[in-house]
N, C-alpha and C positions, 0 to 999 in steps of 0.2 A: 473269679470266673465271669463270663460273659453274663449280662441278664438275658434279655429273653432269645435265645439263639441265634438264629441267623435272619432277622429280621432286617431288610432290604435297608442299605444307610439313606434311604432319598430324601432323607429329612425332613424338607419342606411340604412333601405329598398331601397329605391327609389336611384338608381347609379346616380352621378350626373357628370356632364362630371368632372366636377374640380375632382373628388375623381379617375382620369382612372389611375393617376400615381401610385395607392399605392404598386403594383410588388416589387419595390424596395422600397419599403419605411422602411424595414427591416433597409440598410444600409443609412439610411439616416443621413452620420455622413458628414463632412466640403466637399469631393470630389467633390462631383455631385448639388454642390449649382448651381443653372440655374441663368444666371445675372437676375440684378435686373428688364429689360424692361420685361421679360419672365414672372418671378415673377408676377410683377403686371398683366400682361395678365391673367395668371391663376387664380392668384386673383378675378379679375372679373368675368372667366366664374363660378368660382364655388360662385359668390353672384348670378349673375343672376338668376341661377340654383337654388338658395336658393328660391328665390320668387317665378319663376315660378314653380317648383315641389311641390310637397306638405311635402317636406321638412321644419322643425322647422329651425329658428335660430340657436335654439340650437344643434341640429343636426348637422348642418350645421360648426358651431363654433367647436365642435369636432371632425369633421373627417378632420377640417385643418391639412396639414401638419404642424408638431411641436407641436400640442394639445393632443399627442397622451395620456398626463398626465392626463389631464380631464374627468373626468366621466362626460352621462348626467344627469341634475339636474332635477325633479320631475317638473312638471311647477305647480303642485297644493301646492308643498313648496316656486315657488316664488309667489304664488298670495297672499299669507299668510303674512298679514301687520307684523304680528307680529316676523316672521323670518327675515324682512330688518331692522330692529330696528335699526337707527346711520347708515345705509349709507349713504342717503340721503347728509348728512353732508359730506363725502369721495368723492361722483361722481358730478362730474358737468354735466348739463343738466341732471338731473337724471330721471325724469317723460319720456322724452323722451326715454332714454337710457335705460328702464325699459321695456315701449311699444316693442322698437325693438326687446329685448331679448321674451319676450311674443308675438312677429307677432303682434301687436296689428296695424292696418291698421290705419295710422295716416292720417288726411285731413290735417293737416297743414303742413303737410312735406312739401311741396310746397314752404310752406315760411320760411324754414331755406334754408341759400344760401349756396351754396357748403362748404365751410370752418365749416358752424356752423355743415353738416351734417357729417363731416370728425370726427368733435369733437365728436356728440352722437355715434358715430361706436366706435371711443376708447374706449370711456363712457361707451358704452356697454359692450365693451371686460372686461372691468375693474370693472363693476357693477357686470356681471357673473364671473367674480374672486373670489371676494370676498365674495359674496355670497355659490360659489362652496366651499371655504374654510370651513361657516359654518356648509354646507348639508351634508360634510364629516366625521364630527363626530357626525351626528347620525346612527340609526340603518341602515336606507335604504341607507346612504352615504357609508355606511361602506360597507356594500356588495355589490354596486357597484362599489367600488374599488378594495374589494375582488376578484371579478372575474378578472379584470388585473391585481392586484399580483399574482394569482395563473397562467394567463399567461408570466408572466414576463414582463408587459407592462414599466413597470417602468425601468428594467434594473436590472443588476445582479452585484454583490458586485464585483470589482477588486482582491479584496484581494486571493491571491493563496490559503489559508486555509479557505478559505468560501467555498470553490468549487461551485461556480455558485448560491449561495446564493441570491433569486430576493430580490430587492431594496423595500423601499417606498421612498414616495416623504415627503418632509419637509422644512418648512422656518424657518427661522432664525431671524423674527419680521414678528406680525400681520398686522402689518402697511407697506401699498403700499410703493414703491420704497423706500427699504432699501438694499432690497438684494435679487437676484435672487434664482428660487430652487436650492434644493443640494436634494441628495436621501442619503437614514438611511440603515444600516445594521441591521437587527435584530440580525444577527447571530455574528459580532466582536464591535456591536454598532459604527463602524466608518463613517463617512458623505465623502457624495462624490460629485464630480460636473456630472452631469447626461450625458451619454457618446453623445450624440448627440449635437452639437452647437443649435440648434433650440429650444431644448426641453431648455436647459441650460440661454435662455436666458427670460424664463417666471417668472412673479414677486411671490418671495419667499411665501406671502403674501397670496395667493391663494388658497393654502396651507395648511398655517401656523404652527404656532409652536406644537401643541397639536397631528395631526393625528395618526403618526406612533405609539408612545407611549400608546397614548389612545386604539388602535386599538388593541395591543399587551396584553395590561391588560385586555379589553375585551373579546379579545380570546385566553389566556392561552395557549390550547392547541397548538395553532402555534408559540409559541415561540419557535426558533432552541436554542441546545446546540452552547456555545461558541467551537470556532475549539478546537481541542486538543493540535494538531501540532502548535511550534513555530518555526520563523524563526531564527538558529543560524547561523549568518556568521563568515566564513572559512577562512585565506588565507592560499592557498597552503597545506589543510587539515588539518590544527590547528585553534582550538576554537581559539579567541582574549581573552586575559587577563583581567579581569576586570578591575585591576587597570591604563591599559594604557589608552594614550588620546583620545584614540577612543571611547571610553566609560564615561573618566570621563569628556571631553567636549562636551558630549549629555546629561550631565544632566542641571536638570534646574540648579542649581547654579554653571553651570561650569564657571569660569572665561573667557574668552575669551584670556586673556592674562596670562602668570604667576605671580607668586603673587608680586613678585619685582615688578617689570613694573608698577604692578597695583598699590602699595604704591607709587611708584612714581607719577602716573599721578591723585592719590590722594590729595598728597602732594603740586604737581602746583597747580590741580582746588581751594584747600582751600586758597594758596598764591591771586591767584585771585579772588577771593571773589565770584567762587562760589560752589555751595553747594554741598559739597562731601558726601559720604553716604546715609544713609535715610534722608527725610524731615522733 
């Protein structure tokens, strides 16, 4: 059942002290990391702030710094047995770690002792990971994502020929701790590491493999043309040659060494028994 009734989804409403820093939160790239005793401080005031306002979890979990990837997720799509189908089996303490993400006012909190409660908090972060992953690609995930690619929340392609081309976000396996996010170029399709160390350190998983792509077929019309502009490099105002090394040891089959050398060091590894060429 619902927690507290029909409480307005506006989310982000109610300022919470943890959320005062956001000014700067534009450049929140390695500089201005506050050590870690700071950290945790903040940490706290904005859980406190979490309970006592009438602030979500949820809510709460995405206006952390470094969540700025996460959309919030519908809480009538997590009460929905059949959207968690197979977490269960992924999250430890999961009944718990479910409650928390839903506010659901637990009496036994009581008797998980610091350590076990340390665990449901991850549990949680990890349960609404995975879950956010699913909520993504459907219709309501989508336009909630929509709205921070079209503000760039995600970040904008490096690439010189994209010209400020906004990112999406993407993992690289459905499956928790394999690899953190990277963000997608719609416009040169290249992956990047997401320009913030905070953002860059969230599990790819969350994610996953399917959004960007899916989202793109979805909606057609926001596909960017590829750049037009390539990059030709110059020295001294002269194109480079194709056939010199600069070129033909960027391909994939470029040798690394010339081809003597290479016969030679062919020649010993089959002397010693072992296996030269393909397997």
């Amino acid at each position: 059942g619902g927690h507290h009734g029909g409480v307005d989804p506006r989310g982000r409403d109610p300022l919470m002290p943890g959320d005062i820093e956001d000014p700067e939160e534009e450049d929140d790239d390695e500089e201005d990391t506050p050590s870690e005793e700071e950290e945790e401080e903040e940490e706290d005031s904005s859980e406190i702030s979490a309970s006592d306002e009438d602030g979500s979890w949820i809510a709460w979990f995405c206006g952390l710094r470094g969540n700025e990837f996460f959309c919030e997720v519908d809480e009538d799509y997590i009460q929905d047995d059949f959207n968690l189908t197979g977490l269960n089996g992924l999250v430890p303490y999961y009944d718990y770690a479910l409650d928390m993400v839903l506010d659901v006012e637990m009496p036994m909190e009581d008797s998980l002792t610091e350590e076990q409660q340390e665990i449901v908090e991850s549990a949680a972060e990890m349960l609404y990971g995975l879950i956010h992953a699913r909520y993504i690609v459907t219709n309501r995930g989508m336009h909630a994502m929509y709205e921070k690619y079209r503000s760039a929340s995600f970040g904008r392609c490096p690439h010189v020929f994209c010209q400020g081309q906004p990112v999406l976000p993407v993992g690289l396996s459905d499956l928790p701790r394999n690899y953190t996010v990277n963000v997608f170029c719609p416009r040169c399709h290249g992956l990047f590491f997401p320009k913030s160390t905070r953002q860059a350190n969230i599990d790819g998983a969350y994610f996953g493999t399917t959004f960007p792509h899916l989202y793109l077929m979805t909606h057609p019309e926001m596909i960017p043309v590829r750049p037009s502009q390539q990059y030709v490099p110059r020295v001294y105002g002269f194109k480079i040659n194709q056939s010199s090394l600069y070129f033909r040891n960027h391909e994939d089959d470029a040798p690394m060494m010339n081809n003597d050398s290479r016969r030679n060091s062919r020649a010993t590894r089959s002397r010693q028994g072992g296996g030269g060429g393909r397997r």
